[in-house]
N, C-alpha and C positions, 0 to 999 in steps of 0.2 A: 162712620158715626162717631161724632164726641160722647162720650158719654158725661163726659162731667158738665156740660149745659142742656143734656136733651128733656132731662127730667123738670115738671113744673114742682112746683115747693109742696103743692098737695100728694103729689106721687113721690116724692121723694121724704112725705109723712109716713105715704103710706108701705114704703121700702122700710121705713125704718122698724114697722111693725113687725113686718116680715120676714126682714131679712135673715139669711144664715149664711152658713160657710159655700154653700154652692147654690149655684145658678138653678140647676134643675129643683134643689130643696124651697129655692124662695118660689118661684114658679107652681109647682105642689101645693104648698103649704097655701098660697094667696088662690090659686083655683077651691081647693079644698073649703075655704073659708065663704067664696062665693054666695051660696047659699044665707048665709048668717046675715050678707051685707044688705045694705038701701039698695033701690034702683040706681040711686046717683054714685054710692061708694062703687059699687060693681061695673058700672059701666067706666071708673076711675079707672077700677083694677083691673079690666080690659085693657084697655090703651097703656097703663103702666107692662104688664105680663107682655103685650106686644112688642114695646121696644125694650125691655129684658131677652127677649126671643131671640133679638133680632144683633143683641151685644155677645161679641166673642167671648171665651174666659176667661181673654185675659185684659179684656176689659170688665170685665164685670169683677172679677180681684182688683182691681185699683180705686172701685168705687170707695167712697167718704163717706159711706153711711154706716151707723152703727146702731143697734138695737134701739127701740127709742125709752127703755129702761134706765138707756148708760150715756142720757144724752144729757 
């Protein structure tokens, strides 16, 4: 898997929401959130959470994404 073109721009918004220092934290944090979301966001962060799942760690350290606070 590439990781650096798997992501579409909406999921890689919504990484930026999310993200943290490790894989299992974004994953957590973006399940946990679930509930709060649309039908449309959540079913987003479905198919995003899946191919996070599915990235080793050490692909998921080299991703480009950064909080979307510090963007």
């Amino acid at each position: 898997m590439n990781p650096f073109n798997s992501f579409t721009m909406e999921e890689t918004n919504l990484l930026s929401i999310y993200m943290t220092e490790s894989k299992e934290g974004l994953i957590a944090d973006m399940k946990a959130a679930r509930s709060f979301m649309s039908e449309e966001i959540r079913n987003l962060a479905a198919c995003t959470i899946a191919k996070v799942e599915r990235m080793t760690e050490v692909e998921f350290a080299k991703l480009a994404i950064y909080p979307a606070d510090e963007v």
